[in-house]
C-alpha positions as a Markdown table, in Angstrom:
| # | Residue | x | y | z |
|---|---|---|---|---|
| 1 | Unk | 5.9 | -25.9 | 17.1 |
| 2 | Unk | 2.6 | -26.4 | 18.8 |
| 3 | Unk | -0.3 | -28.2 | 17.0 |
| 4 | Unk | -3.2 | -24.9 | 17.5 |
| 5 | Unk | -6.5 | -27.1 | 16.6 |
| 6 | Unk | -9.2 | -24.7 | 15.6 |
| 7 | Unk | -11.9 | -27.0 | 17.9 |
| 8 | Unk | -15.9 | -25.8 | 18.1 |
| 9 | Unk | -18.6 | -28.1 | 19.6 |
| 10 | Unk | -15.8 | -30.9 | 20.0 |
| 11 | Unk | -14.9 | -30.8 | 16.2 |
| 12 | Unk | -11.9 | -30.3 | 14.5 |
| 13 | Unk | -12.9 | -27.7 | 12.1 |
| 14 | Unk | -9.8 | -28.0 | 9.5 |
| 15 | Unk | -10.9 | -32.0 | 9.5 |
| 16 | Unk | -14.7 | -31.0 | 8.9 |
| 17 | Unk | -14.1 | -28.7 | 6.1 |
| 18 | Unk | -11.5 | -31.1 | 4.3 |
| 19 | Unk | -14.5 | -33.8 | 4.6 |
| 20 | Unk | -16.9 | -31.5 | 3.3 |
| 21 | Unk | -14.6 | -30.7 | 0.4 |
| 22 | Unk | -14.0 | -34.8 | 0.2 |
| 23 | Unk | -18.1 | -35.3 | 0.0 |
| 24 | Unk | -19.1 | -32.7 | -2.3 |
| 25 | Unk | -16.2 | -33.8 | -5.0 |
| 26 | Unk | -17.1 | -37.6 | -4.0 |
| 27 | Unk | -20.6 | -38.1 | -2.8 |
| 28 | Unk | -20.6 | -41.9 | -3.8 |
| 29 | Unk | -18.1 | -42.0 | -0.3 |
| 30 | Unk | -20.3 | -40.5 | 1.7 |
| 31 | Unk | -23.3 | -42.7 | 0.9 |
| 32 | Unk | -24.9 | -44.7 | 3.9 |
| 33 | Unk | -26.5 | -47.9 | 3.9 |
| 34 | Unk | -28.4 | -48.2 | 7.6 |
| 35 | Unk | -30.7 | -51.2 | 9.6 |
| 36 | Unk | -32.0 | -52.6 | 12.4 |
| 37 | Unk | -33.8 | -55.9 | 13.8 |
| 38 | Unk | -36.5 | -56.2 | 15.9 |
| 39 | Unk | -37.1 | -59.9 | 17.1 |
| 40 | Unk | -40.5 | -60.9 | 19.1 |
| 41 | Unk | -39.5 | -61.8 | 22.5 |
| 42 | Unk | -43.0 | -63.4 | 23.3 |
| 43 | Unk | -45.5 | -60.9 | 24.8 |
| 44 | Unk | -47.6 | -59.1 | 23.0 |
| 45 | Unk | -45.3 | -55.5 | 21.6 |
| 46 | Unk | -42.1 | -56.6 | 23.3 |
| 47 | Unk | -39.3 | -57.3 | 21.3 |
| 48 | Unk | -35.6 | -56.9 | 21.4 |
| 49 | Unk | -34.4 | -54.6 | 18.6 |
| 50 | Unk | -30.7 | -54.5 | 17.3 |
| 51 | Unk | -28.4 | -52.2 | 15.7 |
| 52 | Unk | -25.3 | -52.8 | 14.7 |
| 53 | Unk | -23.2 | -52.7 | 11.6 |
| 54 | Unk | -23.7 | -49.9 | 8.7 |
| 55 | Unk | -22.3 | -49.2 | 5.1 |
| 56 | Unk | -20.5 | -46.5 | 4.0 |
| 57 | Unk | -19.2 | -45.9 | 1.1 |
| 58 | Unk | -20.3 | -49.3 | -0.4 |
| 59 | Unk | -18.2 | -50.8 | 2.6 |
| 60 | Unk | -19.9 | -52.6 | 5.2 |
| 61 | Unk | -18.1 | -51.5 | 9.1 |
| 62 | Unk | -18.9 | -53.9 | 11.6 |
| 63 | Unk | -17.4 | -54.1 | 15.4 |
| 64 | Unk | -18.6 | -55.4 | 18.9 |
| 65 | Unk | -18.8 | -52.2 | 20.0 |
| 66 | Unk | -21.8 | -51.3 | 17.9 |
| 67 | Unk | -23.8 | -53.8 | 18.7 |
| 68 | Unk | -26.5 | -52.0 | 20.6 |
| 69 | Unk | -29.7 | -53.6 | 21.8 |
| 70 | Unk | -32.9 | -52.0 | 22.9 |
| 71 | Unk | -35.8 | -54.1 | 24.7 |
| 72 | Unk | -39.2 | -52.5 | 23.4 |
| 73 | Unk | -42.4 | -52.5 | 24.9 |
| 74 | Unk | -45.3 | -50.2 | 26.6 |
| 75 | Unk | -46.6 | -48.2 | 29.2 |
| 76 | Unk | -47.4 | -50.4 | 32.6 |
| 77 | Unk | -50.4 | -48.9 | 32.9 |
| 78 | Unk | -51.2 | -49.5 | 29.6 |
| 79 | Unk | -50.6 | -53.1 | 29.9 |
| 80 | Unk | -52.4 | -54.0 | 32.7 |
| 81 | Unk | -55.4 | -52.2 | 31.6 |
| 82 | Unk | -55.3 | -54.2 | 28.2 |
| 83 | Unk | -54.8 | -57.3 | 29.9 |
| 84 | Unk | -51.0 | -58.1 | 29.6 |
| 85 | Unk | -49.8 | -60.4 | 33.1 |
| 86 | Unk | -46.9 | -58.9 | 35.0 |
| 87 | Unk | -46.5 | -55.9 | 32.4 |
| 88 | Unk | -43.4 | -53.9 | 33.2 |
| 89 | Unk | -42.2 | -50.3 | 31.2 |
| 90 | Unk | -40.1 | -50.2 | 28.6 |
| 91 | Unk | -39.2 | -48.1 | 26.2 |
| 92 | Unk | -42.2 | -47.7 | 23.6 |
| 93 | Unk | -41.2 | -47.5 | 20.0 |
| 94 | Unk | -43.4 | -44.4 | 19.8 |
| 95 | Unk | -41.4 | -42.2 | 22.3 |
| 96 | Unk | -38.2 | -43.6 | 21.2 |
| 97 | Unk | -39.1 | -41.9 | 17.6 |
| 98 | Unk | -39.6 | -38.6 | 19.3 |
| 99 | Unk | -36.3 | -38.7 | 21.2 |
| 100 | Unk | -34.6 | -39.7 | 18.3 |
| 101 | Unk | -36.0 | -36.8 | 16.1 |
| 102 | Unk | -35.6 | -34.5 | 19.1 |
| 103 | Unk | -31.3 | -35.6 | 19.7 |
| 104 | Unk | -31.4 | -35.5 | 15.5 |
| 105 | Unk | -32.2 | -32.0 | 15.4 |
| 106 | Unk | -29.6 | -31.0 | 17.9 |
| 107 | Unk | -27.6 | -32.9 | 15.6 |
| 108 | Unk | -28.7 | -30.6 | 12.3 |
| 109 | Unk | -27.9 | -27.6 | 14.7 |
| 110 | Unk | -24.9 | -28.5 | 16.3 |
| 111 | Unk | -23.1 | -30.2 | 13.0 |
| 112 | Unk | -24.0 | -26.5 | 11.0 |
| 113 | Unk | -23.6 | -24.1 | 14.1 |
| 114 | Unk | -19.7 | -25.5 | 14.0 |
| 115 | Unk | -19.4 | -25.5 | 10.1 |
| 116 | Unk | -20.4 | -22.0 | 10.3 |
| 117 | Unk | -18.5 | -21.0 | 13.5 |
| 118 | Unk | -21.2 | -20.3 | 15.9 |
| 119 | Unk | -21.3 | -20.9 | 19.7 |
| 120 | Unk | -23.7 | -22.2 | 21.5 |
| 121 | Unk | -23.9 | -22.3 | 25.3 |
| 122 | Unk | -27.3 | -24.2 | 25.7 |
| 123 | Unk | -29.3 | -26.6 | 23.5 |
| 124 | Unk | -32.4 | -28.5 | 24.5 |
| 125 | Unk | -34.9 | -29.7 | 21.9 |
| 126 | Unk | -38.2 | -30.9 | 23.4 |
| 127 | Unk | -40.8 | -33.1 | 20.7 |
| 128 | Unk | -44.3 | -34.0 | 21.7 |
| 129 | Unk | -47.5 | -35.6 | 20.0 |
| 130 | Unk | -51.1 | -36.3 | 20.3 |
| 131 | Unk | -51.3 | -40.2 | 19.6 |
| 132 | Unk | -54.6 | -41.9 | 19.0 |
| 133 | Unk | -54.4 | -45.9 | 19.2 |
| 134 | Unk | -57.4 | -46.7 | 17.6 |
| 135 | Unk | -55.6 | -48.2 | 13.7 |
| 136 | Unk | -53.4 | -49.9 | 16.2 |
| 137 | Unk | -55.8 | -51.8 | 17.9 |
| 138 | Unk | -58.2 | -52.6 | 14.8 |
| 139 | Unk | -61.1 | -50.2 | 16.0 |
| 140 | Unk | -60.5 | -47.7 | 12.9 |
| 141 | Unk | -59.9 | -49.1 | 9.1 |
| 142 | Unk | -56.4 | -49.1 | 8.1 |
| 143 | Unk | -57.1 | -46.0 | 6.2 |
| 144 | Unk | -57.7 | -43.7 | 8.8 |
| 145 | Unk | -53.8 | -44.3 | 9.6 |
| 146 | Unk | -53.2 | -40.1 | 8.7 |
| 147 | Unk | -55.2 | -39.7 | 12.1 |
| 148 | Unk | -52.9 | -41.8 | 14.9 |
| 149 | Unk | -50.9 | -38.4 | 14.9 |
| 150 | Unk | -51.8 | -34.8 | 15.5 |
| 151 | Unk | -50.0 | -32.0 | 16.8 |
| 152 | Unk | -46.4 | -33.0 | 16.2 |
| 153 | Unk | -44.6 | -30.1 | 17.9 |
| 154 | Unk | -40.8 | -29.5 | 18.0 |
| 155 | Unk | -39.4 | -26.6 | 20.8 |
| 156 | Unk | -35.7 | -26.1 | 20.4 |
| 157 | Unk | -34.3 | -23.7 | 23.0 |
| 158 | Unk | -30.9 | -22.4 | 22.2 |
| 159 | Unk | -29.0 | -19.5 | 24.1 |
| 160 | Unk | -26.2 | -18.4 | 22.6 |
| 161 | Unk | -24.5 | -14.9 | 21.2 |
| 162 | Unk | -25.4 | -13.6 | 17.6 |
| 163 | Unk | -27.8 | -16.6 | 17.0 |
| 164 | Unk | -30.3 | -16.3 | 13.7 |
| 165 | Unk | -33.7 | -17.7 | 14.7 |
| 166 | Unk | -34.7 | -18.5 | 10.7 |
| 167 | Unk | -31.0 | -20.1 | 10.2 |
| 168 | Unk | -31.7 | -22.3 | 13.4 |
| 169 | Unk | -34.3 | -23.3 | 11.9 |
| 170 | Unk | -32.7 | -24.2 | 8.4 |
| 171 | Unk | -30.4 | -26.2 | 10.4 |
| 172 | Unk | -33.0 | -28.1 | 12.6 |
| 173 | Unk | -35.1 | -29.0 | 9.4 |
| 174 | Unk | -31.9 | -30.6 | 7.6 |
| 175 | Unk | -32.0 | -33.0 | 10.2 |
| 176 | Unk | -32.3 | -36.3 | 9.0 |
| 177 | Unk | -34.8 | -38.0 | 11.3 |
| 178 | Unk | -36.5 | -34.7 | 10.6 |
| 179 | Unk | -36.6 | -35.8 | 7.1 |
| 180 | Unk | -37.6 | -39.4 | 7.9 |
| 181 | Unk | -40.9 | -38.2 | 9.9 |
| 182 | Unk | -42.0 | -35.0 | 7.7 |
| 183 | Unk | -41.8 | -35.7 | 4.3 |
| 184 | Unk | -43.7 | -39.1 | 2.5 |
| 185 | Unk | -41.6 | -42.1 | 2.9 |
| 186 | Unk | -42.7 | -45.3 | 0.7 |
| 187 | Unk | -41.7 | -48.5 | 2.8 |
| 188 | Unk | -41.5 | -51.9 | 0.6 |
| 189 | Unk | -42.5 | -54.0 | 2.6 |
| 190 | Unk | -41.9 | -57.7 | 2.3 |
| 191 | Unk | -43.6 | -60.8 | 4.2 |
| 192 | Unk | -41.3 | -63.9 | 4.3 |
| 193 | Unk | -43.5 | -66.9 | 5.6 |
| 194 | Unk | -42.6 | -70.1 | 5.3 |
| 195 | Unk | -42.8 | -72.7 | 2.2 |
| 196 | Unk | -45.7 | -74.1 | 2.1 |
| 197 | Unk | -45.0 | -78.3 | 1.6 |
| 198 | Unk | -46.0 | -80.2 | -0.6 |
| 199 | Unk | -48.7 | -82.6 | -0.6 |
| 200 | Unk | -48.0 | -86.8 | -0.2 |
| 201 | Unk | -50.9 | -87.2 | -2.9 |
């Protein structure tokens, strides 16, 4: 007896529908709990972010293989026009937003095109902005912040047969980095400095 999997964009569909089935009679399971670090390395907007274990479920799963790292920073020219000595690229936080919106969407397409049993022979989302640095750099008040970004632009090109243009675009917008950029996200922020000692007097 051979073992016929029913494989589409490298998933095992019988296991995707059974956890589909799992998460909508248990969504508590399929709850996420994710983070990341970014510590100052020194200069001016470099620092050295870290990823690396996640909940799920209520469970926290940690290993030595997740333990990515990412050194952020600027654009050299950037940098040496501002000032910064010896400035060297490295991955801006900006652009690293845009490519993980762009891979997120082709993660919205590509998890749905399998659920629903559609092929796809070529995927390529490109994401682009208009970014003004001006809040950044304390030239603008604080509450001009809704005008660093204009223009944020998503172009997903997909070939494929039978492909629906408006259900692409269902699945590209449930995206959850899609989510995290478009719709209003409060962020608590909290400053931890340290105690303050006490007086000798």
């Amino acid at each position: 007896m051979t073992d016929e999997r029913r494989l589409l964009h490298g998933i095992d569909l019988e296991t995707l529908e059974g956890f589909a089935a799992h998460a909508a009679a248990n969504p508590e399971t399929v709850q996420f709990g994710l983070g990341a670090s970014a510590t100052y390395e020194g200069t001016a907007a470099h620092s050295l972010a870290k990823v690396d274990s996640y909940e799920l479920g209520g469970e926290t799963i940690a290993r030595e293989t997740r333990e990515y790292t990412i050194p952020y920073g600027a654009w050299k020219e950037v940098l040496d026009a501002g000032g910064w000595v010896g400035g060297t690229d490295r991955l801006e936080p900006i652009e690293a937003a845009l490519s993980a919106l762009a891979a997120c969407i082709n993660v919205g397409i590509t998890i749905n095109a399998a659920a629903n049993g559609v092929d796809i022979d070529h995927l390529q989302t490109r994401v682009r902005t208009d970014f003004d640095p001006a809040v950044l750099f304390s030239l603008e008040e604080l509450r001009e912040a809704d005008s660093v970004f204009e223009n944020l632009t998503a172009e997903v090109e997909i070939d494929g047969e039978d492909l629906d243009r408006d259900l692409i675009d269902e699945w590209a917008r449930r995206a959850p980095v899609y989510t995290f950029v478009s719709l209003a996200q409060d962020v608590d922020m909290t400053i931890n400095t340290p105690a303050e000692v006490a007086s000798d007097d």
